[in-house]
Z-matrix of the N, CA and C atoms (Angstrom, degrees):
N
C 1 1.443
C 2 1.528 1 108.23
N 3 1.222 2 105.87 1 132.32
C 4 1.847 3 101.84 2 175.20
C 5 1.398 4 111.43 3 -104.66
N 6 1.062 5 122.79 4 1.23
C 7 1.328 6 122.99 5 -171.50
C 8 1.334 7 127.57 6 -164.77
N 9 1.324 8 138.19 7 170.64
C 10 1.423 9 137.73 8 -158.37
C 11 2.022 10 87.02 9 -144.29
N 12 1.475 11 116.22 10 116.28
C 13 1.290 12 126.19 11 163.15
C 14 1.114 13 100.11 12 -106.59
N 15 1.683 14 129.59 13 128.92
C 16 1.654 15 139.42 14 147.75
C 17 1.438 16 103.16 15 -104.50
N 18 1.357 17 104.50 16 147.34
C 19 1.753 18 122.31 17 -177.22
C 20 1.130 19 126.47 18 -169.35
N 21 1.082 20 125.72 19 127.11
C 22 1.647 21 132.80 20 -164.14
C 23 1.682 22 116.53 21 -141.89
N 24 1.342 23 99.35 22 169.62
C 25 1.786 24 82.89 23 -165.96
C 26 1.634 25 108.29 24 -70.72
N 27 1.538 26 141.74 25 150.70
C 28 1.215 27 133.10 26 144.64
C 29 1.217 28 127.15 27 -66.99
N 30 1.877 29 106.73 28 174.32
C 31 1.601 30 115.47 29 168.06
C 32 1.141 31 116.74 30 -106.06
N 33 1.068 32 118.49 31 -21.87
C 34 1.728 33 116.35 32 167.59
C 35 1.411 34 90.92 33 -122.13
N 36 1.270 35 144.79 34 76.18
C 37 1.180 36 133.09 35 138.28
C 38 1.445 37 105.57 36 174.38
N 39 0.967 38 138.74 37 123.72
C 40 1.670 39 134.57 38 -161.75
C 41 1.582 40 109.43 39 -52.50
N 42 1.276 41 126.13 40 -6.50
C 43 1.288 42 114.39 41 -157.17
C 44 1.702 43 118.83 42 -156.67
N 45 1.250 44 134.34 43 96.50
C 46 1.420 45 109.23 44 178.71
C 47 1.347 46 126.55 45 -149.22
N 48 1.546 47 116.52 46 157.47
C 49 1.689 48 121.21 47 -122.63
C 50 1.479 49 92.25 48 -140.47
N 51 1.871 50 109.21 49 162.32
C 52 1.114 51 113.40 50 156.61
C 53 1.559 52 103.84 51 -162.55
N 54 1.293 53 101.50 52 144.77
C 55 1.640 54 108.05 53 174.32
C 56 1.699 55 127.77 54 -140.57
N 57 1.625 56 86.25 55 160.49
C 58 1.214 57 96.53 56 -126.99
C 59 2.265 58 86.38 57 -131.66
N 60 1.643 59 114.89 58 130.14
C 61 1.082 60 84.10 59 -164.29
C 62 1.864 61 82.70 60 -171.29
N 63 1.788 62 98.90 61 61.42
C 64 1.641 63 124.23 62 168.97
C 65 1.459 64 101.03 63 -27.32
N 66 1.772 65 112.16 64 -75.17
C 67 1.054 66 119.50 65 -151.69
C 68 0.870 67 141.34 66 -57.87
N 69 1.859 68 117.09 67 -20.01
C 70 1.223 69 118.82 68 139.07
C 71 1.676 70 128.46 69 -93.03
N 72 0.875 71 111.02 70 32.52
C 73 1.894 72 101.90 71 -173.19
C 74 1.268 73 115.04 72 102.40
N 75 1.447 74 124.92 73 9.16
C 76 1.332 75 101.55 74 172.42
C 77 1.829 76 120.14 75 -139.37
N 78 0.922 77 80.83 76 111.54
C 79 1.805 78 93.73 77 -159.17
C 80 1.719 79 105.43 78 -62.35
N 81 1.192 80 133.95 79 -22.53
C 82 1.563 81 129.69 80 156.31
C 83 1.538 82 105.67 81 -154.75
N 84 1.341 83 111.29 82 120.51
C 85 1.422 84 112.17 83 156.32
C 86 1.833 85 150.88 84 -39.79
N 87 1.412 86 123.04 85 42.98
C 88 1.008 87 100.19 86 -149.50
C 89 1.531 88 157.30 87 -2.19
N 90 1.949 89 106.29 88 -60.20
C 91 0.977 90 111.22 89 160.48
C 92 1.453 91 107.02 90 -152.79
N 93 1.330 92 115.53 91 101.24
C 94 1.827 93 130.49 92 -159.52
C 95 1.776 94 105.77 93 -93.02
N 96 1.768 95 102.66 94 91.07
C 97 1.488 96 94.55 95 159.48
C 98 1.453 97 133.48 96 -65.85
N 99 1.315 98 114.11 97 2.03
C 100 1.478 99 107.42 98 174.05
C 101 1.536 100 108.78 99 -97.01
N 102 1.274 101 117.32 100 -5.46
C 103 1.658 102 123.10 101 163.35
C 104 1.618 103 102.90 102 -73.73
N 105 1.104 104 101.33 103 -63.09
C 106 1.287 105 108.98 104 177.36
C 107 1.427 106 114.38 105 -39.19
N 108 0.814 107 142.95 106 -12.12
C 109 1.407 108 161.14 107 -170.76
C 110 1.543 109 129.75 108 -91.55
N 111 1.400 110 109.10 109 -36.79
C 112 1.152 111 157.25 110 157.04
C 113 1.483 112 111.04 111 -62.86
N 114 0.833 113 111.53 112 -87.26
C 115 1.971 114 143.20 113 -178.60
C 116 1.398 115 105.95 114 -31.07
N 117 1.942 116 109.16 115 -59.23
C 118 1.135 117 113.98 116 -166.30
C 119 1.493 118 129.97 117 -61.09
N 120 1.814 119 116.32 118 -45.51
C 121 0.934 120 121.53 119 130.87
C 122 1.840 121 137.33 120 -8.19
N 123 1.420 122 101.90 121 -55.96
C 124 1.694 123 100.55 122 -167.33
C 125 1.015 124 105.74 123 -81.52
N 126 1.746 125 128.71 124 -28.05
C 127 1.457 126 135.87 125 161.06
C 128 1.424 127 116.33 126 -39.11
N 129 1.674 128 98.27 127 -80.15
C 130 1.381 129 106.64 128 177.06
C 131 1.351 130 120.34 129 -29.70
N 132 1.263 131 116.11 130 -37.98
C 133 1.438 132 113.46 131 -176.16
C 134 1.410 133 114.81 132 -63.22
N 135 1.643 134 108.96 133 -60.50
C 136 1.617 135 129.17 134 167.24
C 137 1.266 136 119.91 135 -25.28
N 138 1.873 137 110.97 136 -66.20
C 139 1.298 138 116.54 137 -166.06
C 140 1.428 139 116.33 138 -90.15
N 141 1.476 140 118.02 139 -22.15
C 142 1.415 141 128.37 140 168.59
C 143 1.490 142 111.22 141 83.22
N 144 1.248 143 99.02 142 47.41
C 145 1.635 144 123.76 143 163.31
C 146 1.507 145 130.29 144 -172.46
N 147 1.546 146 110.83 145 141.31
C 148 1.432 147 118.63 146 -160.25
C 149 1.535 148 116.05 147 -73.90
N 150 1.138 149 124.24 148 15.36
C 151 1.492 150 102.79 149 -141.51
C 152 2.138 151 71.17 150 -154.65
N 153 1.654 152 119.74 151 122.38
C 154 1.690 153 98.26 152 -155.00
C 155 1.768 154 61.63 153 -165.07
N 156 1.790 155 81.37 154 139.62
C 157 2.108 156 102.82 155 167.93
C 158 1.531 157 89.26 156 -98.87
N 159 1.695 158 82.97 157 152.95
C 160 2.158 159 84.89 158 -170.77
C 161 2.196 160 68.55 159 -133.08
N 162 1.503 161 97.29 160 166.53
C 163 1.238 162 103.80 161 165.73
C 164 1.814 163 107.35 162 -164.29
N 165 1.271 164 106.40 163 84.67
C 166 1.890 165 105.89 164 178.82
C 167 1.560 166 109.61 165 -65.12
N 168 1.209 167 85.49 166 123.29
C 169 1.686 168 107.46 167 -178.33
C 170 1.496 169 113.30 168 -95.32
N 171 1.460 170 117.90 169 67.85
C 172 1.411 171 119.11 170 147.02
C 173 1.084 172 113.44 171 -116.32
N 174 1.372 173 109.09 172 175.27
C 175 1.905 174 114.79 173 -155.35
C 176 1.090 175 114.81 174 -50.86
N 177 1.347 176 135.07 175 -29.99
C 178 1.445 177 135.48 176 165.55
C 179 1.643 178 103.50 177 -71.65
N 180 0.974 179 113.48 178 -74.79
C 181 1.384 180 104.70 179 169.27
C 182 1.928 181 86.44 180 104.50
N 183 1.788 182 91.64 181 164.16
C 184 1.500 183 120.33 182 176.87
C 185 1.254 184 145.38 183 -162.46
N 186 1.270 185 145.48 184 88.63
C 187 1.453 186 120.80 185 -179.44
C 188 1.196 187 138.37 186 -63.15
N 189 1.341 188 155.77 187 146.21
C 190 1.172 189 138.94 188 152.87
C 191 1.636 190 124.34 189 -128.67
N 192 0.975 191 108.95 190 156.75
C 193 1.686 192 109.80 191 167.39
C 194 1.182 193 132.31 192 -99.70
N 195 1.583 194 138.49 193 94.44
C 196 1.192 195 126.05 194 -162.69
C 197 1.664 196 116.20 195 -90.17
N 198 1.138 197 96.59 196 -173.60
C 199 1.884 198 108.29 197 -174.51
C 200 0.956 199 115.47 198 -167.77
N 201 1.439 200 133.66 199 103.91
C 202 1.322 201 160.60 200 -146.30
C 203 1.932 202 76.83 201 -110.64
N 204 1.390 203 105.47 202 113.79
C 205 1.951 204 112.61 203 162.77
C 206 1.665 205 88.37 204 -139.65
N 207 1.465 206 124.34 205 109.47
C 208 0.769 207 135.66 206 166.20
C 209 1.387 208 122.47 207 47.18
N 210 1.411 209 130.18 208 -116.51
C 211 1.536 210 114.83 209 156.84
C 212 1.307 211 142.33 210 -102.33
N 213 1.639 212 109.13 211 48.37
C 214 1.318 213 144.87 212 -174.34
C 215 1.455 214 103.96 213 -135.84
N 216 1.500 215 105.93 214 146.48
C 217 1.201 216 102.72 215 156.56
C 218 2.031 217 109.06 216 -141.42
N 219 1.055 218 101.22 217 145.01
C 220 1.482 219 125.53 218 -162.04
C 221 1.567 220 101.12 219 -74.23
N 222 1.312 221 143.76 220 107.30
C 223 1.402 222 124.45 221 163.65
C 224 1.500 223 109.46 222 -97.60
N 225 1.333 224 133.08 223 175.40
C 226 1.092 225 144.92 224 -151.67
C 227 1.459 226 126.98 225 168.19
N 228 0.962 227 118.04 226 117.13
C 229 1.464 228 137.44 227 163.92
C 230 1.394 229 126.86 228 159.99
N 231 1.471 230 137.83 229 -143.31
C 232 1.652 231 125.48 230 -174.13
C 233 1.515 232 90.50 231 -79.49
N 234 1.411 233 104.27 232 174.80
C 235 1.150 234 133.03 233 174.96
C 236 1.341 235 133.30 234 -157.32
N 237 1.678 236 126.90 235 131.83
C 238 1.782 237 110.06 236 -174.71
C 239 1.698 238 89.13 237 -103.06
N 240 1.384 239 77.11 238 140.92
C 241 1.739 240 98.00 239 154.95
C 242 1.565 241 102.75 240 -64.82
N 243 1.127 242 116.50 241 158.32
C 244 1.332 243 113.47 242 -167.49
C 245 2.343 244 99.38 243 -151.20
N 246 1.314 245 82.44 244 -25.35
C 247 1.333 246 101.83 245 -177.45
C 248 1.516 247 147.78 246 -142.88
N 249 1.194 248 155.45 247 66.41
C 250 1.363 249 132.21 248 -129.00
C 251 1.846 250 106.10 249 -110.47
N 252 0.989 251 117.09 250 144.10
C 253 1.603 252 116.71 251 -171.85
C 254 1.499 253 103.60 252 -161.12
N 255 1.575 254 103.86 253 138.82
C 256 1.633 255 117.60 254 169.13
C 257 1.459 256 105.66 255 -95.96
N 258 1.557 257 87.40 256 142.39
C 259 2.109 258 91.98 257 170.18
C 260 1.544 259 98.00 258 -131.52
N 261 1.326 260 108.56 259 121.42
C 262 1.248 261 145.33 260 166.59
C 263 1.668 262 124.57 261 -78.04
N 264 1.129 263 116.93 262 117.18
C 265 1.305 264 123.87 263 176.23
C 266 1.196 265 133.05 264 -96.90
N 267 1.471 266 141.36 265 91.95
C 268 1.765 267 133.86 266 -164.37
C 269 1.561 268 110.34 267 -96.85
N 270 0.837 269 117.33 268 165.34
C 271 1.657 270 135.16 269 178.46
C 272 1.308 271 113.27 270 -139.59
């Protein structure tokens, strides 16, 4: 397991999360689209619609908009660069 997701329904936003993921180095996730990924799905199911506001509540904090399209789901909203890197390919 790499990680620990908690989530419960919101009041201003259908949905809200936090993660959590010691075991390798990271003591809270700010705002984890691959939870989100996860999450959106189990909502959709719950609330009985594709289209769900998520908002992870750690100190930085985040909103997002998800989108359940079949077996994808769409995330969406701002985002910081946080990092920039080239990957190079040799032969």
């Amino acid at each position: 397991m790499r990680g620990v997701i908690v989530t419960a329904p919101g009041t201003d936003v259908d949905f809200v999360s936090r993660f959590f993921a010691t075991k390798i180095g990271i003591p809270e996730d700010p705002v984890t689209g691959a939870a989100h990924c996860k999450l959106a799905p189990y909502w959709a199911g719950k609330l009985g619609k594709n289209t769900l506001s998520a908002r992870q509540v750690s100190k930085r904090g985040g909103n997002l908009a998800c989108e359940v399209k079949n077996d994808r789901v769409v995330l969406s909203r701002s985002a910081v660069t946080f990092m920039a890197a080239e990957i190079a390919f040799y032969t």
